[in-house]
C-alpha positions in Angstrom: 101.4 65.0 107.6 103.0 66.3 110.6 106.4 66.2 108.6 104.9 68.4 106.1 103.7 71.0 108.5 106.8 70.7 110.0 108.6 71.9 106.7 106.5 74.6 106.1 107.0 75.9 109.4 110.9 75.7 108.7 110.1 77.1 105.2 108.3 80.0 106.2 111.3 80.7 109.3 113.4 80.5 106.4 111.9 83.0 104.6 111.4 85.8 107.2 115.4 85.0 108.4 116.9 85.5 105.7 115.3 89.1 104.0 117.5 91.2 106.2 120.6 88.9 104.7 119.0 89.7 101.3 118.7 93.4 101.3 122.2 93.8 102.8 123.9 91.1 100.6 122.4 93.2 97.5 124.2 96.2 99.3 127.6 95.0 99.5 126.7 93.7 95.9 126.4 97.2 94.1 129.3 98.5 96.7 131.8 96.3 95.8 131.2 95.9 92.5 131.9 99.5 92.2 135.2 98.9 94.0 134.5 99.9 97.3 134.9 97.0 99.9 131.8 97.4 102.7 132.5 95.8 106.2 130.1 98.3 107.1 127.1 96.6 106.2 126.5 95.7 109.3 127.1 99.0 111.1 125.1 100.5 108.4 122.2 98.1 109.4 122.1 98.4 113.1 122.0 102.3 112.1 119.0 102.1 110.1 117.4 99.5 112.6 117.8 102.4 115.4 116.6 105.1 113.2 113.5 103.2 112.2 112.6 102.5 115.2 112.8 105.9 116.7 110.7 107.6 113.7 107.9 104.5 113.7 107.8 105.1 117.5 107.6 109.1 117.4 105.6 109.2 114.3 103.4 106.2 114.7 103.5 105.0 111.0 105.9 102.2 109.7 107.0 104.1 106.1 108.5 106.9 108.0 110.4 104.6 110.1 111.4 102.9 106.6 112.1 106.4 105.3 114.4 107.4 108.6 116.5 104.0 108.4 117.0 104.4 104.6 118.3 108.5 105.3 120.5 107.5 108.4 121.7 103.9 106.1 123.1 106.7 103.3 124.3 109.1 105.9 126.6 106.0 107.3 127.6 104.9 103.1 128.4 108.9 102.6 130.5 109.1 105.6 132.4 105.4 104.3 132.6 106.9 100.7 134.6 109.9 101.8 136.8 108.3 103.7 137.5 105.7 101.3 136.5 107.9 98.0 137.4 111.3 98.6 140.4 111.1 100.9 141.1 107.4 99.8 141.9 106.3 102.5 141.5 102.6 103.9 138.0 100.6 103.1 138.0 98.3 105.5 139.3 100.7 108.4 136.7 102.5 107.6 134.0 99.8 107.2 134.8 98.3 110.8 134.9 101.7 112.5 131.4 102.4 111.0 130.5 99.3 112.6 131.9 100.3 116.1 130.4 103.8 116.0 127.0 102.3 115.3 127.1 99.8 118.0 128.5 102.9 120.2 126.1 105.6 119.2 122.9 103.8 119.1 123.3 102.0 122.3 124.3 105.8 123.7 121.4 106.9 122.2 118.7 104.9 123.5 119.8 105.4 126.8 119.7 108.6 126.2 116.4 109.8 124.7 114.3 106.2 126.3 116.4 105.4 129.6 115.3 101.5 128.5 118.6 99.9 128.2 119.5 101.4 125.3 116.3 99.8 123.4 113.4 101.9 121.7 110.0 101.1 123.5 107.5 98.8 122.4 106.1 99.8 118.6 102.4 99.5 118.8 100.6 97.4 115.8 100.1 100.5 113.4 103.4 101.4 113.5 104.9 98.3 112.2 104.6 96.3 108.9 101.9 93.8 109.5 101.3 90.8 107.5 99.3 90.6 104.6 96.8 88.3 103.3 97.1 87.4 99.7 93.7 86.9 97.6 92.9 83.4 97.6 94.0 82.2 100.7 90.9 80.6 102.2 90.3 78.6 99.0 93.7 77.8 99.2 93.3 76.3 102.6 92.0 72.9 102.3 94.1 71.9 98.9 96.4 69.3 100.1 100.1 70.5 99.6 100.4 74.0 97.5 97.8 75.4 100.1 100.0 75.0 103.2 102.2 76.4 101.3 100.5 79.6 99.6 98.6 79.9 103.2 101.9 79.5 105.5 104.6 80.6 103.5 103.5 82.9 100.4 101.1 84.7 101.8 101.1 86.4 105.4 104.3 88.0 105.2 104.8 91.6 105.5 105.7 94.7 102.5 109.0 93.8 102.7 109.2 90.4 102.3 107.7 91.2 98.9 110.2 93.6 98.0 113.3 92.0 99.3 112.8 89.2 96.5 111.9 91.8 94.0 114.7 93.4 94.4 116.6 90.7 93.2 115.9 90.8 90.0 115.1 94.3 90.2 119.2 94.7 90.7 119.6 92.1 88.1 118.5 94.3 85.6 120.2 97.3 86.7 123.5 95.8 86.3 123.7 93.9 83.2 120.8 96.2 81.3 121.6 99.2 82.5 123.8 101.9 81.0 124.3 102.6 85.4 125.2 99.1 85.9 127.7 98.8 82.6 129.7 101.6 84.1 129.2 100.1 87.7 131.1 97.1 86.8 133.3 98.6 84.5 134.4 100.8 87.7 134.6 98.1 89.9 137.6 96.2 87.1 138.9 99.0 85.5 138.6 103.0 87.0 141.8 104.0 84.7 139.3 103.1 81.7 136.4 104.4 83.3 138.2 107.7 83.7 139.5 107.5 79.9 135.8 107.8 78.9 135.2 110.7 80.4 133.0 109.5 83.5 133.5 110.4 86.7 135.4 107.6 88.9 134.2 109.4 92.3 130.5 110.4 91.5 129.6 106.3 90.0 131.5 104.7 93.3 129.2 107.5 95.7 126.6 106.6 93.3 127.1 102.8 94.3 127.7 103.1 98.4 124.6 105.2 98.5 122.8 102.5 96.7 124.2 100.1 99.4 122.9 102.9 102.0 119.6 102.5 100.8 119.5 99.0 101.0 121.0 98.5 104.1 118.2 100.7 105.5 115.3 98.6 104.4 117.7 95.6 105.7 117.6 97.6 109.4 114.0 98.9 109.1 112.9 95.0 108.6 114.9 94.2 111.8 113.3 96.6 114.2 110.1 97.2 112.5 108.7 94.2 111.0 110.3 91.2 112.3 110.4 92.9 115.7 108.0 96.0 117.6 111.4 97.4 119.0 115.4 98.4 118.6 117.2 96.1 120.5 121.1 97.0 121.1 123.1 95.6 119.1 120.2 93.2 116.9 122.2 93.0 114.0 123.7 90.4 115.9 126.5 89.9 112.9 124.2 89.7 110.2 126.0 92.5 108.0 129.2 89.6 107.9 126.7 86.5 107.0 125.8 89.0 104.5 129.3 89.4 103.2 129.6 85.6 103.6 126.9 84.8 101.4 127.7 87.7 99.1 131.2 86.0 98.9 129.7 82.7 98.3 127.4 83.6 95.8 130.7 85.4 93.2 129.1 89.1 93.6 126.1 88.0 91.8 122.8 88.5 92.5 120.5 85.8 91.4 123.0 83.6 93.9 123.0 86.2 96.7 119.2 85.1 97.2 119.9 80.9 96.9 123.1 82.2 99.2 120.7 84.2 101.7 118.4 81.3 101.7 120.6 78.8 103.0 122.0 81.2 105.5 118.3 81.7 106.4 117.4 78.1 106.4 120.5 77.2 109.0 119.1 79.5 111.7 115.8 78.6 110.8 117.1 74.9 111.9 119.3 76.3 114.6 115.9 77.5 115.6 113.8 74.7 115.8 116.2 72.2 117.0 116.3 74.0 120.6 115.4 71.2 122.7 115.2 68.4 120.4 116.8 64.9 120.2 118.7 64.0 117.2 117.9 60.1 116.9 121.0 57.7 117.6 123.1 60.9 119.1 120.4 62.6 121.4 119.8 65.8 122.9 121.9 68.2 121.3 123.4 71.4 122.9 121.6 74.3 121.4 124.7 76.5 120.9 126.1 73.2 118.2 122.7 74.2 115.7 123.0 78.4 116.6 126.9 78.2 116.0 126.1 76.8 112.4 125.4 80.0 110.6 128.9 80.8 111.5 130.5 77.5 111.1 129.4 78.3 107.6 130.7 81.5 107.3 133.8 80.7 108.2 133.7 77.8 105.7 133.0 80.3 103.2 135.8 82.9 103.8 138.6 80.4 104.1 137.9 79.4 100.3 136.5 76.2 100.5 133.7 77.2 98.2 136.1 77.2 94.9 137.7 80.7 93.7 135.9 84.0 94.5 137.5 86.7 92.5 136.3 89.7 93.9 136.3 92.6 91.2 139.6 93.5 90.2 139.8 97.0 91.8 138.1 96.3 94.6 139.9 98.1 97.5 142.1 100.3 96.0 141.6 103.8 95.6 141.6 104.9 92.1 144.6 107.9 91.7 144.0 109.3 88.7 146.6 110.0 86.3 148.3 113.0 84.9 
């Protein structure tokens, strides 16, 4: 039994780790299938994470944070998609600088307007998003197996927990039943054909990286307003590239950007718990070996040894249109 409660406590870590990998793996999802590479997820992220944090703390309730990440998020994905839309210039030039003026600005900032290090101060309890209790928990209880699990795991987590899986399928549907996400993807292979329709190249790929805006600011929101009562500098803490990783991994698809996420979310959830324990017939373990293995993986990832990733075929280049 011990075993078992052990799981679900490794099951439930697993969950809550990996819904800021979720919401910004869905936002490099809709970016890049669009065409427009995002190494700015994670600048993007730590933006929203600031923002959120700030509006919770001067407004005292938890959807205005949500609603100041998102705004700041799409103010970031505007600024990437003139650089690289508009004035076509560079993607990923502009994705890392994004990154380095977020790190920058919010670290500047706090300093700034909270003299605390360049962290927000402490949210109080109303101004984050608390858990909730699901109906039927204390029936649940006391039945052996599902109700650790619907008590620990299901139930207890906060709003967005719940909406970073429904957005799964929620972006499911948009691209492959959408007339949106039929012209996303088309974008993202084939602008020149795109253009030949008669719909705007520009407008769907700004369409697209303020989608990924938006998503990235729940991803940041979660991060300094649910999982933590505070903005921490720099708490991304490289989370926009296991994103990317497990966006990578999972071929630009999104049912396989949550199994993806989840394992990303499972190996710190390990990295986690092993702090401190012996693994039998080798020991005591260092504890950077088991926080190192998110990255391990990553780098596994981007070096190919997954099979063949095509990335969509007009991803990264700027579409010139013809005269």
């Amino acid at each position: 039994m011990e075993n078992f409660d052990m799981f679900v406590s490794i099951l439930g870590s697993t969950i809550r780790l990996s819904i800021p990998l979720i919401f910004t793996a869905l936002a490099g999802l809709f970016s890049e299938r669009a065409g427009i590479f995002d190494i700015g997820l994670e600048g993007k992220m730590l933006a929203g994470a600031f923002a959120a944090a700030c509006v919770a703390y001067l407004t005292g309730s938890a959807w205005a944070g949500l609603a100041g990440g998102i705004a700041v998020s799409i103010a970031f994905s505007l600024i990437h998609g003139f650089a690289s839309i508009t004035n076509r210039g560079n993607q990923i030039i502009s994705g890392v600088a994004l990154n380095f003026v977020a790190a920058g600005l919010t670290a500047v900032l706090g300093q700034a307007w909270f003299n605390q290090g360049g962290r927000t101060p402490q949210l109080p309890f109303d101004a984050r998003f608390t858990p909730i209790t699901l109906p039927g928990v204390e029936f649940m209880r006391n039945v052996p197996i599902l109700g650790p699990l619907y008590t620990d795991v299901i139930s207890g987590n906060n709003a967005l927990t719940y909406l970073a899986f429904a957005a799964v399928p929620l972006s499911w549907w948009v691209l492959y039943r959408t007339r949106f996400g039929l012209r996303l993807r088309a974008v993202g292979e084939n602008p020149g054909a795109v253009d030949t329709a008669g719909i705007s190249v520009a407008w769907l790929r700004y369409r697209a990286v303020i989608v990924a805006g938006f998503l990235c600011g729940f991803s940041g929101a979660y991060l300094a307003i649910a999982q933590s009562a505070a903005f921490i500098r720099d708490m991304s803490a490289g989370k926009g590239y296991i994103a990317l990783a497990a966006l990578i991994f999972a071929k630009w698809k999104p049912v396989p950007v949550l199994f993806a996420c989840l394992l990303f979310g499972f190996l710190d959830a390990m990295s986690n718990f092993m702090q401190g324990k012996s693994v039998p017939g080798i020991g005591e373990v260092p504890v950077q070996i088991f926080q190192a293995l998110p990255y391990v993986l990553t780098c596994i990832l981007l070096a190919g040894f997954i099979g063949v990733a095509n990335a969509p075929k007009a991803g990264g280049v700027p579409y010139v249109k013809e005269r």
